[in-house]
N, C-alpha and C positions, 0 to 999 in steps of 0.2 A: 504493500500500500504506500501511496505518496505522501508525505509528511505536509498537511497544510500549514500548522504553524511548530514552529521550533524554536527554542530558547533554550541559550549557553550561558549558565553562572548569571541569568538575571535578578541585579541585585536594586535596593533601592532604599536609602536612608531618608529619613526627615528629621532636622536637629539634633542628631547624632545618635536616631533609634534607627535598629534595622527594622525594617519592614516585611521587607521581602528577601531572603538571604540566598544568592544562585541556584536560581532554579532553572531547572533542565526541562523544561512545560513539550512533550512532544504530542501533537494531535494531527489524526491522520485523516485521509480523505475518508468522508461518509458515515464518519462517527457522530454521535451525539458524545460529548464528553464533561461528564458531570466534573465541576471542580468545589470540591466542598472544603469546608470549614467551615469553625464558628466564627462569629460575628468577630472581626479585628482582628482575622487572621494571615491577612494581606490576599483575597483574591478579588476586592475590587480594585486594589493598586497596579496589580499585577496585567486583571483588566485592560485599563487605562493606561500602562506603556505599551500594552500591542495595539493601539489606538493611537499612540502619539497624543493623547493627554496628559498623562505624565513622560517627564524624561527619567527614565534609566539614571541611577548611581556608576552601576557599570554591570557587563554584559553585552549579549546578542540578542537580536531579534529575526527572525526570516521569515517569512511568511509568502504561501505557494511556492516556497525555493529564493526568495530572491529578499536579499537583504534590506530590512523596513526601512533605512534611513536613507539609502540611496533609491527606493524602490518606493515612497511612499506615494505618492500618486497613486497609480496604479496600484497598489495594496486597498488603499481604504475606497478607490472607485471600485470594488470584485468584492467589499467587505461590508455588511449591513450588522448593527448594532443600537441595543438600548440597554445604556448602563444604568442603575441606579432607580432612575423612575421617567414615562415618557415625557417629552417636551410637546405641547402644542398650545394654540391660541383658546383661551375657550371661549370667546367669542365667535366665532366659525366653526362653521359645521365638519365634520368628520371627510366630508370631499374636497370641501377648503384648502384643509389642513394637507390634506394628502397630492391637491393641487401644490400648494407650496413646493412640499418633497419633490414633485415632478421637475417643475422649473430649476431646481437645484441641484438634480441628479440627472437631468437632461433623457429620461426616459418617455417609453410612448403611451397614450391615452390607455393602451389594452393595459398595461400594468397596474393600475388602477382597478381597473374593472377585477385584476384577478387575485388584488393581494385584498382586494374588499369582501372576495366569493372565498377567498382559504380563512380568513378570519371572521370569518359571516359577521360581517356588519351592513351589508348591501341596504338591509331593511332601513337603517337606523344613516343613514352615510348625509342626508339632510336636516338631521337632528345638531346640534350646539352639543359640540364636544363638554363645553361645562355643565350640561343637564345628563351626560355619559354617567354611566355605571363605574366604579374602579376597576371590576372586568373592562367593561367596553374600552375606558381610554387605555389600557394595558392593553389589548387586541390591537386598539388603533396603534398605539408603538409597537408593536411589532409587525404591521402591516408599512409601516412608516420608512422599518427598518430592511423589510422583504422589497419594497417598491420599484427596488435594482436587479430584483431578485441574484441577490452574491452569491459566491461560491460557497462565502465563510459567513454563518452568522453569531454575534457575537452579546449572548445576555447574561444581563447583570441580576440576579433576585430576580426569573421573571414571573414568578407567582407568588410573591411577597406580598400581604396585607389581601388576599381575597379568599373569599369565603370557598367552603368545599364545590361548590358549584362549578365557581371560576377556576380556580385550580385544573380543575379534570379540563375545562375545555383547553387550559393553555397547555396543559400537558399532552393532550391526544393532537393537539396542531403541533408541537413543538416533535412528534413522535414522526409526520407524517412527513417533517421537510427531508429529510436527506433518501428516500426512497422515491416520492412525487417528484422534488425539486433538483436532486441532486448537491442538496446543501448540507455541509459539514456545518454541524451546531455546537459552541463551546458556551455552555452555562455552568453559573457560580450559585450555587446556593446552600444554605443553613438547614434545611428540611431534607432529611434525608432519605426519607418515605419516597420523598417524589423524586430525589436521584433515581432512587432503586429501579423506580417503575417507569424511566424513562431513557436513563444512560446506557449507551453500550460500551465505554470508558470511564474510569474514573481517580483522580488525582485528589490524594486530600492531603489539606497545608495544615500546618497551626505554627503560631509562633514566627509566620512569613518562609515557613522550613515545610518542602514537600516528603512527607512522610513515607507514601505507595503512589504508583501510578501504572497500571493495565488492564486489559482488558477486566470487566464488574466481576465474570465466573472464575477469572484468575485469582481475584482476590477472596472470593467466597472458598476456593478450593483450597485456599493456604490456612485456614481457619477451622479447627476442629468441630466434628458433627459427633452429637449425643444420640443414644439413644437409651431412654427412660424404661424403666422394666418396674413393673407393678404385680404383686403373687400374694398368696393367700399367707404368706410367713414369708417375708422379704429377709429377717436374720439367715434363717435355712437358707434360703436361695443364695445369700450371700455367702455363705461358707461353702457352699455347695461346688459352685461359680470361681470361687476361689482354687476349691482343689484341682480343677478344671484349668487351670493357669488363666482364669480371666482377674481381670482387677477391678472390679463393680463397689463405687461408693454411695453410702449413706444419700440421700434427697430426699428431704421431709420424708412424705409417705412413699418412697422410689428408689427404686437402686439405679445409678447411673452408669454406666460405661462409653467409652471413645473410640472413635475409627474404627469400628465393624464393619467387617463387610458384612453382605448379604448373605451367603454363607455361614459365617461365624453367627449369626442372630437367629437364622433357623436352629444351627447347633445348638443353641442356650436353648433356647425353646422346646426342642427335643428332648433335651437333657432332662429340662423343669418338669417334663410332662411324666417323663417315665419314671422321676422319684413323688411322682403323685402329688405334685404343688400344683395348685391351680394359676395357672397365667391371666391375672386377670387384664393386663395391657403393656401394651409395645408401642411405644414411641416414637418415632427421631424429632431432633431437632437441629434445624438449620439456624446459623447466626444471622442475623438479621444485618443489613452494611450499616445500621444503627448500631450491632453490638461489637461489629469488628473496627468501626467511627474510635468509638469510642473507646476500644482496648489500644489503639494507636495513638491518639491524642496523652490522653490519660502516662501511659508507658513515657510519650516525648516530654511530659509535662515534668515527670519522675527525673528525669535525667539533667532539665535545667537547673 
């Protein structure tokens, strides 16, 4: 796959706090790439130097292969982005607004028409952006930011502050650009429910320090899987299990064990059955990228 954006040792101070400490951010064509942390953990910073909003302390930047500071033209005309929260007038209507973006992105009437039908606002598009929804004007910014339709598009929190409703519809458009569109999407956000359910990459910072960064089931598969075991005399089961060379511990009312195959869990089960314990349930449990978040941060936090 082709590297859309890449960064070498991007680093970035503000009065002599690191922010951002070199980071090596690579995202590749057709990804959705979740970039998480907690809030102050430098990925709207970070953001905002592959935008030439902020400047770099030091490091690189390339993006589509070709280095941002001699290439920025061309980078940010092939890049659509809304960091932070949309910009528009709210006293014009929702086509207004999007008329504007036209004249300024030198695009054609149809683009219009088609970033209004992927963000279904068509209904509402002569309606006063200020009488908008905080969904609707979120839609309208990303429709704002689609209007070029880029190769690369770039969000900041873009389901920040809306209700479950809103959410699902940003998240099931933000799912459908890089298959429909052919658009590589890099979002930053704090909710990691909706990384899960939307990224097929994922980088997560804290401390301005990127901690992991590959493919979402790469990371799920580096994280241990439980599976819970529940019997009519869980002590028995567990000495039983024991002598068996398993190592099953104590859980409230549950005996736990690690890394089973499939295999080895019919084994126990077998086992249980023929010394006449009742099996009353069998488990697994997957780490949630909320609980694997959170053993990586936590661990980085240990160590400062």
């Amino acid at each position: 796959m082709n590297a859309v954006v890449t960064t070498q040792k991007l680093t970035k101070h503000y009065e002599g706090i690191c922010r951002v400490k070199e980071l090596d951010l690579q995202v590749y064509e057709g990804e959705i790439y979740g970039f998480l942390g907690p809030n102050g953990a430098g990925k709207s910073t970070n953001l905002k130097m592959l935008l030439g909003l902020v400047k770099p302390s030091a490091g690189k930047i390339a993006i589509f292969g070709k280095d941002f500071q001699q290439n920025r033209t061309y980078v940010l005309q092939h890049t659509g982005s809304l960091i932070e929260s949309p910009s528009y007038y709210g006293h014009l209507t929702g086509l207004e607004n999007l008329r504007i973006m036209q004249r300024l992105r030198d695009v054609p009437d149809k683009n219009i028409t088609e970033v209004l039908k992927i963000v279904r606002l068509e209904q509402q598009k002569h309606k006063k952006v200020a009488h908008y929804s905080l969904g609707m004007k979120q839609r309208l910014g990303i429709a704002m930011a689609l209007l070029a339709f880029p190769k690369l598009l770039i969000l900041d929190e873009p389901t920040n502050g809306l209700d479950p409703g809103g959410i699902e519809e940003i998240r099931e458009l933000i799912k459908s650009l890089p298959g429909q569109y052919g658009i590589t999407v890099l979002l930053s956000s704090h909710l990691l429910a909706e990384i899960e359910q939307m990224a097929t990459s994922v980088g997560i910072i804290s401390n301005g320090q990127l901690l992991f960064q590959g493919r979402k089931d790469t990371l799920q598969e580096k994280s241990k899987n439980y599976i819970f075991l529940r019997t009519g005399n869980n002590e028995w089961a567990q000495n039983l299990l024991q002598q068996k060379g398993y190592h099953p511990v104590k859980y409230k009312e549950q005996l736990r064990l690690a890394n089973l195959t499939d295999e080895e869990i019919a084994r126990i089960n077998k086992t249980l059955v023929q010394a006449n314990l009742d099996v009353i349930r069998i488990e697994e449990y997957h780490k949630s990228l909320e609980d694997i978040f959170l053993e990586l941060t936590r661990k980085e936090n240990n160590l400062c």
